[in-house]
PARO-894402 format. One record per residue: residue in one letter; chain; x, y, z of N, C-alpha, C in turn. Coordinates in steps of 0.1 Angstrom, whole numbers, plus 5000, padded with zeros to 4 digits. Layout:
N
+---------+--------+------+------+------+-------+-------+-------+------+------+------+
| residuo | cadena | n_px | n_py | n_pz | ca_px | ca_py | ca_pz | c_px | c_py | c_pz |
+---------+--------+------+------+------+-------+-------+-------+------+------+------+
|       A |      A |    X |    Y |    Z |     X |     Y |     Z |    X |    Y |    Z |
...
+---------+--------+------+------+------+-------+-------+-------+------+------+------+
//
This chain:
72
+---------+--------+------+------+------+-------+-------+-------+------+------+------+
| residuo | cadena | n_px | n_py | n_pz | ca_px | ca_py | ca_pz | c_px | c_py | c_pz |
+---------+--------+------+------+------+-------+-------+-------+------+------+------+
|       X |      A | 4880 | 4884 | 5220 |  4883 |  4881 |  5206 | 4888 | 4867 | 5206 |
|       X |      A | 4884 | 4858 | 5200 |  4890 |  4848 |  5192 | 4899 | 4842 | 5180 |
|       X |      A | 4905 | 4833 | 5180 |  4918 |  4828 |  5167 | 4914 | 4817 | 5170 |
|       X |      A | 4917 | 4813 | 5158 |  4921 |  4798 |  5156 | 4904 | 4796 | 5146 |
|       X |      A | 4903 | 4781 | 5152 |  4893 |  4774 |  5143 | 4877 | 4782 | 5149 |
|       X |      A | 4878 | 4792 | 5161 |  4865 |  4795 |  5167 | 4864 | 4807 | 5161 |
|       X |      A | 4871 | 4814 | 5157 |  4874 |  4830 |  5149 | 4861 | 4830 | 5142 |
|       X |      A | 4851 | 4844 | 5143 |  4846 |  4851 |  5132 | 4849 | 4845 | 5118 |
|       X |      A | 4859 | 4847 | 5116 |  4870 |  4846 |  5103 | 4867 | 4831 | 5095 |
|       X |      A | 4871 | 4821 | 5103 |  4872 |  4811 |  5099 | 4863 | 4802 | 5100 |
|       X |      A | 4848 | 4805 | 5104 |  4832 |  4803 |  5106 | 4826 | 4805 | 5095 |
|       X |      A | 4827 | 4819 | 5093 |  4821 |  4825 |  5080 | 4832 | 4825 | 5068 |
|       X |      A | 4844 | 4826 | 5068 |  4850 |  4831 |  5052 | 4850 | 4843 | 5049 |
|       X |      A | 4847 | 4856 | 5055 |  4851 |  4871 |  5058 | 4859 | 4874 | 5067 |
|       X |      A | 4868 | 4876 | 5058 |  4882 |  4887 |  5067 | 4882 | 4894 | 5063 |
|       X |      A | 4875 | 4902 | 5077 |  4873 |  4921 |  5078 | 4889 | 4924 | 5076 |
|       X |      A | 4887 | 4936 | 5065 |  4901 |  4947 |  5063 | 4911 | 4938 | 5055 |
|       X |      A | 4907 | 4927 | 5049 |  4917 |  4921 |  5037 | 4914 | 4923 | 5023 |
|       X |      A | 4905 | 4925 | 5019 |  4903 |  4927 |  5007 | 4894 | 4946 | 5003 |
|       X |      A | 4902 | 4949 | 5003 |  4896 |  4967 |  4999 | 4894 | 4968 | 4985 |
|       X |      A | 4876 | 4969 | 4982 |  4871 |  4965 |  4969 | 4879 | 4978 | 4964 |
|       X |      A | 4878 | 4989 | 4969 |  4884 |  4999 |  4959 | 4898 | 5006 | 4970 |
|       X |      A | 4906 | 5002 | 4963 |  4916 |  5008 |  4975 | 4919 | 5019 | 4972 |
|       X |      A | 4924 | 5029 | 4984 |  4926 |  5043 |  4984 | 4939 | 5043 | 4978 |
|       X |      A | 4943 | 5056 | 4974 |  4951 |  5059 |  4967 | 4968 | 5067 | 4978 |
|       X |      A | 4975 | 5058 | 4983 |  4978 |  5062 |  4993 | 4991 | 5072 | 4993 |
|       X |      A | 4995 | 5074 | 4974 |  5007 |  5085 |  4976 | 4998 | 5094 | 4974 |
|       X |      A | 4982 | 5098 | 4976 |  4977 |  5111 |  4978 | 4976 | 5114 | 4994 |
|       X |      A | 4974 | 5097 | 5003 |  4978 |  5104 |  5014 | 4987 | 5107 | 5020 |
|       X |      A | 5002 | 5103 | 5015 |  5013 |  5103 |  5020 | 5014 | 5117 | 5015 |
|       X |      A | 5011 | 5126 | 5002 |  5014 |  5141 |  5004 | 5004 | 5150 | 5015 |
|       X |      A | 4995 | 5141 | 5017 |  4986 |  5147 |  5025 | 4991 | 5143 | 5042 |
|       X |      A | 5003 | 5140 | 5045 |  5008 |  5139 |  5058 | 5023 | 5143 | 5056 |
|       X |      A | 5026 | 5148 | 5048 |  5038 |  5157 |  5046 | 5052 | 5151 | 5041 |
|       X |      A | 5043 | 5137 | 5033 |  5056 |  5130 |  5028 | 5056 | 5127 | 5018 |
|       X |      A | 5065 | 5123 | 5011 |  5069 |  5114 |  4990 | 5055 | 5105 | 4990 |
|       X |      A | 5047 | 5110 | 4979 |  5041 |  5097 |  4976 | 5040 | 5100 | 4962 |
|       X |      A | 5039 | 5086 | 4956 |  5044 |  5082 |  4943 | 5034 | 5070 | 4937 |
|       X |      A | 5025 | 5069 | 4927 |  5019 |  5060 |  4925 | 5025 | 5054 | 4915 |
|       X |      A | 5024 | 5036 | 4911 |  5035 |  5032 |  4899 | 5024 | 5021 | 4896 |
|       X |      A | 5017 | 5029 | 4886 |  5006 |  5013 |  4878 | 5016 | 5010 | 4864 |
|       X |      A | 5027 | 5010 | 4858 |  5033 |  5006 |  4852 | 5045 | 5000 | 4854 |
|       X |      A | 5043 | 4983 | 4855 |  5056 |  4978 |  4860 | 5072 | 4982 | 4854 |
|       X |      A | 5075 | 4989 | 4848 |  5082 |  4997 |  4836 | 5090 | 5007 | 4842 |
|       X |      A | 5078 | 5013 | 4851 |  5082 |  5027 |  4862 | 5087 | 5026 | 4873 |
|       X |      A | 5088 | 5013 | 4880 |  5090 |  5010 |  4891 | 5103 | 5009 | 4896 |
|       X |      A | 5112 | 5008 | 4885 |  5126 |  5009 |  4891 | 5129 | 5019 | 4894 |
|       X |      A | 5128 | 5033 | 4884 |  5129 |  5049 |  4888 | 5122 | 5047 | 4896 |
|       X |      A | 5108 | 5048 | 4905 |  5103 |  5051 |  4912 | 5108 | 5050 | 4924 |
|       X |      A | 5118 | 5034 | 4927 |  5125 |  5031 |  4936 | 5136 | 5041 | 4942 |
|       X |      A | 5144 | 5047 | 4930 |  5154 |  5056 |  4930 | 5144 | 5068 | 4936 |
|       X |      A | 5134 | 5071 | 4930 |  5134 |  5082 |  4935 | 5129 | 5088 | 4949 |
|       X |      A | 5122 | 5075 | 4954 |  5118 |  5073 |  4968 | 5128 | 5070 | 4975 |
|       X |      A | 5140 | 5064 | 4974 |  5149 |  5065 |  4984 | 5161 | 5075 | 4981 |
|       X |      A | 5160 | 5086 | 4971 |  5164 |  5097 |  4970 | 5161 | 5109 | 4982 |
|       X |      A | 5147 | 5107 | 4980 |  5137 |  5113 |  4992 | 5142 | 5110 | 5005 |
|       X |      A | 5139 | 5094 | 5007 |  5146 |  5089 |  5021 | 5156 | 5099 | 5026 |
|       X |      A | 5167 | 5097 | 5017 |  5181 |  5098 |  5018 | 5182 | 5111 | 5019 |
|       X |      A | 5174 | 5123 | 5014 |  5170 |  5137 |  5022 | 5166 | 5141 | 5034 |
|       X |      A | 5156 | 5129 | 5043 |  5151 |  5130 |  5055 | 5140 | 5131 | 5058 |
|       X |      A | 5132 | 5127 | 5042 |  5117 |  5124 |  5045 | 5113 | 5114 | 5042 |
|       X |      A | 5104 | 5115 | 5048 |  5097 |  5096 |  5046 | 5086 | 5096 | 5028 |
|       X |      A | 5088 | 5085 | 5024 |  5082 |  5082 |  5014 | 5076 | 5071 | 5011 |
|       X |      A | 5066 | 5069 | 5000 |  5055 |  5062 |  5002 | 5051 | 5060 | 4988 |
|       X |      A | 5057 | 5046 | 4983 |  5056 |  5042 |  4971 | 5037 | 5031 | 4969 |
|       X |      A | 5028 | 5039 | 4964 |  5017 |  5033 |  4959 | 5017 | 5023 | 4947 |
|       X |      A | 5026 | 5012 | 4949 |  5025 |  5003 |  4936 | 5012 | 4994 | 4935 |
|       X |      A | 5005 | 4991 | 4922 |  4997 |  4988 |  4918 | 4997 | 4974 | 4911 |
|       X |      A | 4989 | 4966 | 4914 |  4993 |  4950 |  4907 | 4980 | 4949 | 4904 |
|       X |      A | 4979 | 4936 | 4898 |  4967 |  4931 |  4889 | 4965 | 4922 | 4903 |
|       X |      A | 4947 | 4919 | 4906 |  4944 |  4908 |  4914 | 4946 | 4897 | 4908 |
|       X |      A | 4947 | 4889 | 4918 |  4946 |  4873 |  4910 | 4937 | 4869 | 4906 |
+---------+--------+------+------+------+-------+-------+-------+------+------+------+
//
């Protein structure tokens, strides 16, 4: 494998695994591995969301906040 100026990457302008045209939805897989997951497409939601994921934490399971942003 290569870095730097000889990289795949920096030849072509494709960096594999950086841009996920449709990204998965990952507090469906965080319930689907036995932990909090929480999706927050409204910036509005996000403070509760916070609380409520480290509520979870602070019970002894892991959690998994899906926040959603606008691309550039």
């Amino acid at each position: 494998m290569r870095y730097g100026a000889d990289s795949f990457s920096e030849k072509t302008g494709v960096w594999v695994g950086v841009d996920l045209a449709s990204s998965p939805n990952y507090a469906l897989i965080a319930h689907a591995c036995g932990a909090y997951g929480q999706r927050v497409d409204d910036p509005s939601a996000l403070q509760s969301a916070i609380r409520d994921a480290l509520d979870v934490v602070r019970g002894g399971k892991p959690a998994v906040l899906d926040v959603r942003i606008k691309p550039y």
